[in-house]
N, C-alpha and C positions, 0 to 999 in steps of 0.2 A: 550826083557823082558823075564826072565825066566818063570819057570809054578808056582813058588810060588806069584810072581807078579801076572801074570797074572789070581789066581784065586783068589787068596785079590782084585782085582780091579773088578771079576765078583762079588762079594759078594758086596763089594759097589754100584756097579751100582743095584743086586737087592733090596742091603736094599733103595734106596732113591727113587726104585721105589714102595718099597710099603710103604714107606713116604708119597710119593705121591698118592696112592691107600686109605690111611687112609684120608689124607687132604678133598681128591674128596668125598670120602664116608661120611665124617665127614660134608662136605658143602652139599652134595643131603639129609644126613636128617636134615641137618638147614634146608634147604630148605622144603621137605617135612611135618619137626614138623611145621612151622612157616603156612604152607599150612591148615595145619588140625587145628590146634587156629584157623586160621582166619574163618575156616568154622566153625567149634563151635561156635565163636563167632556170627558170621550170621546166624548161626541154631538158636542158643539163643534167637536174637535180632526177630528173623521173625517167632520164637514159640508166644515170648512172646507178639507179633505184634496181631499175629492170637488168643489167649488167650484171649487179651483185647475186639478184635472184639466179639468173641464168649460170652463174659459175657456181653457185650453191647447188643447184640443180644435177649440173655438171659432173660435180665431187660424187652426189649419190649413184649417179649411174655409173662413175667409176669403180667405187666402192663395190657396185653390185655385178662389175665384170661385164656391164653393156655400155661396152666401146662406140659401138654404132652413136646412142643417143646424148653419150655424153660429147662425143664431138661437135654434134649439131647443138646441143645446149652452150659448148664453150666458142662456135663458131659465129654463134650470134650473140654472146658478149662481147667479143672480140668487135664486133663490127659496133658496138653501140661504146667501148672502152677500148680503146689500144693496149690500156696497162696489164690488161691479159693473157697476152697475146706470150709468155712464157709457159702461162698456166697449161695455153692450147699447145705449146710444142712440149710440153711434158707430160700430155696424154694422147700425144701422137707417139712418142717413146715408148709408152707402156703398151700402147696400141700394137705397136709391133712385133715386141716382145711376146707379147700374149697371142698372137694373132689369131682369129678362130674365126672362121665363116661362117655366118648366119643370115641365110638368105631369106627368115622370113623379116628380117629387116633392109635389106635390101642388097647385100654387097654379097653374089651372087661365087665369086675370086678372091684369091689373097692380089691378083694384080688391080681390082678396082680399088681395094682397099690401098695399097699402097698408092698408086696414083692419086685418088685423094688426101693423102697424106701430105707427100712429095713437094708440092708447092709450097706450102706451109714452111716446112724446115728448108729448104733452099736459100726462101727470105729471109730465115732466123739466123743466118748462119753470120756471126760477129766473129773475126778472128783476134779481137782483140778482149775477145774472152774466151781463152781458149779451151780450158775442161769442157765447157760449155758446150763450143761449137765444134771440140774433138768428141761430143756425145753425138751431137746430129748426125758430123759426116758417117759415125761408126751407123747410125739408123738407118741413114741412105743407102750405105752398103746392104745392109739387111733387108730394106725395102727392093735393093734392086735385086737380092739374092730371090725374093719371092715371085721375083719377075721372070728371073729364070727361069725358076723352079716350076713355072707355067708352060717355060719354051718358046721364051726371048732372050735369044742368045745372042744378042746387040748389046746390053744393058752393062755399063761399068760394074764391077765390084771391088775387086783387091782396091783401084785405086782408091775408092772412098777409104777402107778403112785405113791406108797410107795415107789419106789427107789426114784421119783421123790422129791416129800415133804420130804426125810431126809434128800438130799442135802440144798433144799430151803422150808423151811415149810410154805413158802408164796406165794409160786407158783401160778400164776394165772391158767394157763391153768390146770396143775394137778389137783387143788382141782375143775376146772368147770368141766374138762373130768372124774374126781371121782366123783364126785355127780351127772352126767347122769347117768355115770354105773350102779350107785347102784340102779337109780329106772328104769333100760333097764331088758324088758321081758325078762324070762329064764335063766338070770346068777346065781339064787340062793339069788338073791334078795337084798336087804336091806331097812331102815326106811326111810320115805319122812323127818323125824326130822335128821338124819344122811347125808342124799343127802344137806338138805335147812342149813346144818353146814358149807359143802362143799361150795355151792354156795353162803353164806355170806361170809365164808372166803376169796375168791375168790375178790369180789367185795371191802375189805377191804381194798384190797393192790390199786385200783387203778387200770389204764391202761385201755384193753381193754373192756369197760365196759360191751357195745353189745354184744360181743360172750359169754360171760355170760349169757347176758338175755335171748339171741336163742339157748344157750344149756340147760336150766333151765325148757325152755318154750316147748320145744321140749321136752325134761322128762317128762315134767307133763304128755305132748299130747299124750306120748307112752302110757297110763296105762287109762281105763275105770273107774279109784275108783270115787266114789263122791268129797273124800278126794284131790285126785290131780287134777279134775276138778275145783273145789273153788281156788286150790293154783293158777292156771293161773289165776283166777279173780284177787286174792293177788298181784302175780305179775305185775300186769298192772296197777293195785292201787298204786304200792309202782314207779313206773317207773311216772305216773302220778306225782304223789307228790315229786319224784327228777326232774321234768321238762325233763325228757327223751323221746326220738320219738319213738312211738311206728305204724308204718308204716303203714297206712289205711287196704290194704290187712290182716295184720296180726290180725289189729284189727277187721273187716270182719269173718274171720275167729275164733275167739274167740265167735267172735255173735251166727255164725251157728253152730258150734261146738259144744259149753258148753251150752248156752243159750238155744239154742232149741231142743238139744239130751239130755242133762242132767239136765235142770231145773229143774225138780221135784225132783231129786235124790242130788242136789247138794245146795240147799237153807238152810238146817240145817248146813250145812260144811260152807258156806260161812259165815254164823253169828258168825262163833267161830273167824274167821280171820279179819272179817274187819264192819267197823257200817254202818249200814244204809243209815247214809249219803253219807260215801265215796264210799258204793256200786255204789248207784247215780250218783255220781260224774264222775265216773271212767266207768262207761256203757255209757255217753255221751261224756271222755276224748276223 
């Protein structure tokens, strides 16, 4: 074999060895791609495993009124599922609603709780679903009411629940959570005729009828007037005569409160609101 053979025959042998060196390399990352799918695909399956448990989780501590832990159960499905992430802004709603501080779990304020909230719904807000996100902005408002109600007198209100009512101008919680504010000490105020627009409104649509009548009643309960003492008598007349439960205690509480702090000052107010009889009626309901 001459040297021209012989070095066309070394070229041969290297090109088929790195034919070869392509093949091997070309099968280790079949092999490795097909490696890493199969773990995504088990990452996926045993996210979405852990996801399911965590919003189940979730439900129970809802269910049993501890807000605190169902957050953090529905916060860390959210992070392992996105599709959650309604579940999470519908027990930040409840969350509010109910709001109660329990500081041996750690939310010390109704303003840390809200602030943890806060972000949450902000992000959720789609306006092109509007009941939807006419529910958050009324929560905002109520979130930012509790912010107040700390003594951060920075914090928007009325506007949320106006963002809320342009969406949906039938908003239950907006027009209940606007007609507390307006008759809540220290905001600047507004009319018990303006708040009791809100609060029919409100109860016009239906739905949750109670959280109505315990934010209405709560309203009146904030303010010393003659005027919004009569109105809780109003109220408990008109709850009477819809066959609605108005809860012994609460009713209790009307007695000693209005009845025997306010009686003298409240009898001229109560004749413009309701007769004689139904006074009656409704002091024995």
């Amino acid at each position: 074999m001459n040297m021209a053979e012989s070095e066309s025959s070394n070229k041969n042998i290297g090109v088929r060895i790195l034919k070869w060196i392509g093949v091997v390399t070309a099968i280790i990352s079949l092999v490795l791609g097909t490696r890493q799918i199969v773990n995504m695909i088990r990452g996926s399956i045993e996210d979405k495993t852990r996801a399911t448990g965590l919003n189940a989780e979730a439900e129970q501590f809802l269910s049993a009124g501890d807000y605190s832990r169902a957050w953090q159960s529905i916060s860390q499905a959210v992070q392992l599922q996105p599709e959650y992430r309604d579940t999470q802004v519908a027990i930040a709603l409840e969350w509010l609603r109910e709001v109660r501080i329990a500081s041996n779990r750690g939310e010390r304020t109704f303003t840390e709780i809200a602030e943890k909230l806060l972000p949450v719904l902000h992000a959720a807000i789609d306006t092109s679903r509007r009941t939807y996100s006419a529910n958050i902005f009324a929560h905002i408002g109520w979130a930012n009411y509790l912010i107040f109600k700390e003594g951060d007198r920075g914090v928007r209100v009325d506007e949320q629940f106006k963002n809320a009512l342009r969406l949906d101008s039938t908003n239950l919680y907006a027009h209940a959570m606007h007609g507390f504010w307006i008759l809540y000490p220290g905001h600047g105020g507004g009319s018990i005729d303006e708040a009791n627009q809100h609060f029919a409104a409100a109860l016009r649509g239906g739905g949750d009828t109670s959280y109505v009548r315990l934010l209405a009643i709560t309203a009146y309960s904030n303010s010393s007037s003659p005027e919004c003492q009569a109105h809780i008598i109003n109220l408990a007349n008109q709850m009477r005569k819809n066959h609605e439960t108005l809860e012994l205690a609460e009713r209790q509480r009307i007695v000693t409160n209005v009845y025997f702090m306010y009686r003298n000052e409240i009898m001229d107010e109560v004749g413009k609101l309701l007769t004689a009889k139904d006074h009656w009626e409704t002091f024995v309901f």
